[in-house]
N, CA, C and O atoms as a DFTB+ gen file, in Angstrom:
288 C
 N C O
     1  1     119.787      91.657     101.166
     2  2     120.499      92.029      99.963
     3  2     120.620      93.552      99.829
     4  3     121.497      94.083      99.149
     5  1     119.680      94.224     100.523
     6  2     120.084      95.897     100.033
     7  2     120.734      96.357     101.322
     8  3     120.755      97.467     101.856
     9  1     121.215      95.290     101.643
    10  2     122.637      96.476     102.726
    11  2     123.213      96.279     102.076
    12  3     124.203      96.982     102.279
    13  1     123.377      95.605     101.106
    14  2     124.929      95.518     100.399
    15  2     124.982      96.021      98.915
    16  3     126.032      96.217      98.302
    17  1     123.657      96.216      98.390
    18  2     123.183      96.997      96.969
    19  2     122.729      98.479      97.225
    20  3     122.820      99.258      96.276
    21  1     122.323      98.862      98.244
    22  2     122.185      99.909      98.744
    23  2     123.180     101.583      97.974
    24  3     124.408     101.562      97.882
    25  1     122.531     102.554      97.627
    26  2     123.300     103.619      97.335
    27  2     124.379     104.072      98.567
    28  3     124.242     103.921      99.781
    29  1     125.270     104.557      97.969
    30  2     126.625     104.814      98.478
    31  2     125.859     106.158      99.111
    32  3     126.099     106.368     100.300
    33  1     124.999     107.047      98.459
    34  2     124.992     108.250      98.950
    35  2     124.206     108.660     100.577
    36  3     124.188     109.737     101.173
    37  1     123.459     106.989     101.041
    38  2     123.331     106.969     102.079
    39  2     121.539     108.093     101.935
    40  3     121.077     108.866     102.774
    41  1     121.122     107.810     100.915
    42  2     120.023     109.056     100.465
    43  2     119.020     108.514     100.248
    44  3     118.135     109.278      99.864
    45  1     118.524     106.621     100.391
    46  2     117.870     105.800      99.719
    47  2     116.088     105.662     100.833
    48  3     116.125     105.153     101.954
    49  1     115.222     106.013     100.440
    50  2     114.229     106.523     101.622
    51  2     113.892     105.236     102.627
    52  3     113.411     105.333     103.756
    53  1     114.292     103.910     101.885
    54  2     113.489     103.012     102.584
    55  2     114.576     101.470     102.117
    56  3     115.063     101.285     101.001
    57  1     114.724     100.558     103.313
    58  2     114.997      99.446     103.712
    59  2     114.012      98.627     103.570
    60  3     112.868      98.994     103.301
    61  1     114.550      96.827     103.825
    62  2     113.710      95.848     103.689
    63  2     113.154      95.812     104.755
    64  3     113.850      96.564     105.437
    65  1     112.240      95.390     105.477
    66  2     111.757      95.057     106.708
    67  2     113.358      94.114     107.038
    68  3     114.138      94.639     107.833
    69  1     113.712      92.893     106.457
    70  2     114.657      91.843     106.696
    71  2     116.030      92.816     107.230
    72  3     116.788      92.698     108.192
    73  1     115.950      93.703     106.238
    74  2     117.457      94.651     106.520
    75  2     117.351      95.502     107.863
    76  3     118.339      95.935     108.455
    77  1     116.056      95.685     108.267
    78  2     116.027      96.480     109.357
    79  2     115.925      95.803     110.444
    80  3     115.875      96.512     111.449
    81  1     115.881      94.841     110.594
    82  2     115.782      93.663     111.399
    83  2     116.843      93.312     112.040
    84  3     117.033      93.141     113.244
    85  1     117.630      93.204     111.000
    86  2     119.704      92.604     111.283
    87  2     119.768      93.326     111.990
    88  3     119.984      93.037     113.167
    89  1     119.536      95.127     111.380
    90  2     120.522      96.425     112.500
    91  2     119.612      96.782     113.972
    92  3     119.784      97.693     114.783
    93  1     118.600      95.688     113.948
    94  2     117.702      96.440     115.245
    95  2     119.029      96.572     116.567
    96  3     119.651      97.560     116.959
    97  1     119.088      95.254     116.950
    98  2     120.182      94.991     118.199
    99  2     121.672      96.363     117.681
   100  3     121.916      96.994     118.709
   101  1     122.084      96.597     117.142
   102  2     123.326      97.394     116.569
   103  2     122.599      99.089     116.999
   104  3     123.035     100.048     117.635
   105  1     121.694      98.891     116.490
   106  2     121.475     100.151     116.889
   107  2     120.344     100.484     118.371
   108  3     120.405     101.554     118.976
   109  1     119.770      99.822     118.598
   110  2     119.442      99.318     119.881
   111  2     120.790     100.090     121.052
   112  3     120.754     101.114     121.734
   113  1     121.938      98.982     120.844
   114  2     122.872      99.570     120.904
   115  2     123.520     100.856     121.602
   116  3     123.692     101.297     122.739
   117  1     123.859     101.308     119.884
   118  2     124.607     102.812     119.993
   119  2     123.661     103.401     120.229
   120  3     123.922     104.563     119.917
   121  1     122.532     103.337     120.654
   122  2     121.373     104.409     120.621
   123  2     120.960     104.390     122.259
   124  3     120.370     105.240     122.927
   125  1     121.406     103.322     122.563
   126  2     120.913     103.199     124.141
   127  2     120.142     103.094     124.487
   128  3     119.754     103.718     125.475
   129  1     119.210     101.892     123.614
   130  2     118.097     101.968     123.925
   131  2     117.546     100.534     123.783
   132  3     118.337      99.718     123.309
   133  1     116.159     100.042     124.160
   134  2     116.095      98.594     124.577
   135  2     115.804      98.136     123.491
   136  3     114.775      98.615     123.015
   137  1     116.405      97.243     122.784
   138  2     116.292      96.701     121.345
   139  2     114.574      96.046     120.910
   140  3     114.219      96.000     119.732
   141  1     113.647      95.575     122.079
   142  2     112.023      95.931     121.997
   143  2     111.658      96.900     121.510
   144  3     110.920      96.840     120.527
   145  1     112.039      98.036     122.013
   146  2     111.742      99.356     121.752
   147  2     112.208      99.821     120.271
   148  3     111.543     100.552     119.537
   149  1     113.577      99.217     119.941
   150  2     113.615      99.702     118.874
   151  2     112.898      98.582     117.610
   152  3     112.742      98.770     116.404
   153  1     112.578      97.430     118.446
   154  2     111.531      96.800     116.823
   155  2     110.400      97.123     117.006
   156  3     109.693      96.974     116.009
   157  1     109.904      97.519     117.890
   158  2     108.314      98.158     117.874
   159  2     108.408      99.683     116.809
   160  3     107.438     100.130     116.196
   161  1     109.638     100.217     116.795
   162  2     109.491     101.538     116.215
   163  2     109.684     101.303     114.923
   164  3     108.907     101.915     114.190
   165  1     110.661     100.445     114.266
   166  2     110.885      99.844     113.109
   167  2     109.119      99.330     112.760
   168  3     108.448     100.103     112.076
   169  1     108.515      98.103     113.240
   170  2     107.491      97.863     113.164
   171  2     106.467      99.097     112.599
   172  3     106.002      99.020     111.462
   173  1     106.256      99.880     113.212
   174  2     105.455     101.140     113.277
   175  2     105.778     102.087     111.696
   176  3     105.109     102.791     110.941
   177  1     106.974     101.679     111.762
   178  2     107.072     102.770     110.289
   179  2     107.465     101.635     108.936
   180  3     108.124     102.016     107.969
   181  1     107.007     100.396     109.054
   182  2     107.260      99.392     107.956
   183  2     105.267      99.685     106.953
   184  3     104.134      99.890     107.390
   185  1     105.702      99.573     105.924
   186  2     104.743     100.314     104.710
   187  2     104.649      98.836     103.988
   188  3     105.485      98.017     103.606
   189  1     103.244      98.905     103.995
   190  2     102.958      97.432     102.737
   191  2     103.459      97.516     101.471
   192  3     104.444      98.167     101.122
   193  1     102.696      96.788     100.747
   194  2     102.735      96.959      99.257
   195  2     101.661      98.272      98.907
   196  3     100.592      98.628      99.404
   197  1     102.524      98.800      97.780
   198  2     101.863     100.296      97.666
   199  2     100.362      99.703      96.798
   200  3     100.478      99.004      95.792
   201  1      99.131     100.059      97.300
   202  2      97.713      99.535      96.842
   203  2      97.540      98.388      97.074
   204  3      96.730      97.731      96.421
   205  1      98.357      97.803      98.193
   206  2      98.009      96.119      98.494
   207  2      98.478      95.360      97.761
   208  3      98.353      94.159      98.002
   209  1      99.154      95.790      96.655
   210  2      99.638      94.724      95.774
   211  2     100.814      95.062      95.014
   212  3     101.383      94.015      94.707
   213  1     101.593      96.360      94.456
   214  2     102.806      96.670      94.246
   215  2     103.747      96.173      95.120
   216  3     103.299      95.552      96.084
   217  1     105.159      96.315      95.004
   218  2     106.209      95.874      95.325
   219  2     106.609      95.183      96.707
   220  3     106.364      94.017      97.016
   221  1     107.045      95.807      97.209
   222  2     107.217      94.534      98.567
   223  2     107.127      95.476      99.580
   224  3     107.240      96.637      99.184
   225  1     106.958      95.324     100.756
   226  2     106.884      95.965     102.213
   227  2     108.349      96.573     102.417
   228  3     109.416      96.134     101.986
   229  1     108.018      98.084     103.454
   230  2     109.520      98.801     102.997
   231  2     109.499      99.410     104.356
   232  3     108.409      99.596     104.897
   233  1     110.809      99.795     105.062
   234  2     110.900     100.455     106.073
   235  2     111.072     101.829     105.654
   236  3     112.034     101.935     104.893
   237  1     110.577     102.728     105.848
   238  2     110.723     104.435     105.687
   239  2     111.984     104.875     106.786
   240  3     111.782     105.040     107.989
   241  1     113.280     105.023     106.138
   242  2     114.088     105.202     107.107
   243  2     114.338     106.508     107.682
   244  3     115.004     106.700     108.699
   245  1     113.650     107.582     106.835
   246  2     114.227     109.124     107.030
   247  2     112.915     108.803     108.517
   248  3     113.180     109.329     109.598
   249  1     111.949     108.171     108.425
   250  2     110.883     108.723     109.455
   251  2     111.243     107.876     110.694
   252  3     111.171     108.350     111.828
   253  1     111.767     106.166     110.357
   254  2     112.159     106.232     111.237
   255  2     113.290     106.179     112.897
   256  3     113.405     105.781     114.057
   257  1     114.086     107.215     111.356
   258  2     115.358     107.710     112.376
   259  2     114.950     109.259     113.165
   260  3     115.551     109.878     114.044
   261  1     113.698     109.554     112.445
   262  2     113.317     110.658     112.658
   263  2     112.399     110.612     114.603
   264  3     112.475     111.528     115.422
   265  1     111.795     109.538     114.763
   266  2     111.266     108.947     115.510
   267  2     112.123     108.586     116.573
   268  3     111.814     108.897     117.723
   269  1     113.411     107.820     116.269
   270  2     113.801     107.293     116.944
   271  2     115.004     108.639     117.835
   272  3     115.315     108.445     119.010
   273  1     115.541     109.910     117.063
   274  2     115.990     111.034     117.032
   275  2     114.824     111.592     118.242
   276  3     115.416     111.928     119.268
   277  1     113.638     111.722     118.312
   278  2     112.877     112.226     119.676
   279  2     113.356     111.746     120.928
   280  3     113.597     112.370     121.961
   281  1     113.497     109.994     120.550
   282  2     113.296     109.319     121.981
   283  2     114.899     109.779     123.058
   284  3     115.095     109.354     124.196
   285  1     115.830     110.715     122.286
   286  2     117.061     111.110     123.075
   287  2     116.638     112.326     123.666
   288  3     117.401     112.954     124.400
């Protein structure tokens, strides 16, 4: 649901685990790189619930496009 509720300004820090999931293979992809590789890195920067028990598990996307921006 938040690829499609998602801010327009493209500025939003963090994805669903589910949403980052869809674009693994897509960006796998354009990125040239082995779509394993890119769910292990997704994996790596997915954040629980904030104190174990707030809101839901979140992908940090600035960190990890930031991550994935080294591996070129």
């Amino acid at each position: 649901m938040d690829l499609v509720t998602a801010s327009a300004s493209g500025l939003d820090p963090h994805i669903s685990p589910a949403a980052a999931a869809y674009q693994i293979n897509r960006v796998a992809l354009a990125r040239k790189l082995d779509a394993k590789l890119v769910r292990d890195i997704v994996a790596k920067h997915t954040e629980g619930r904030q104190f174990g028990i707030f809101g839901e598990p979140r992908v940090n996307v600035l960190q990890l496009n930031l991550a994935l921006d080294v591996l070129h």
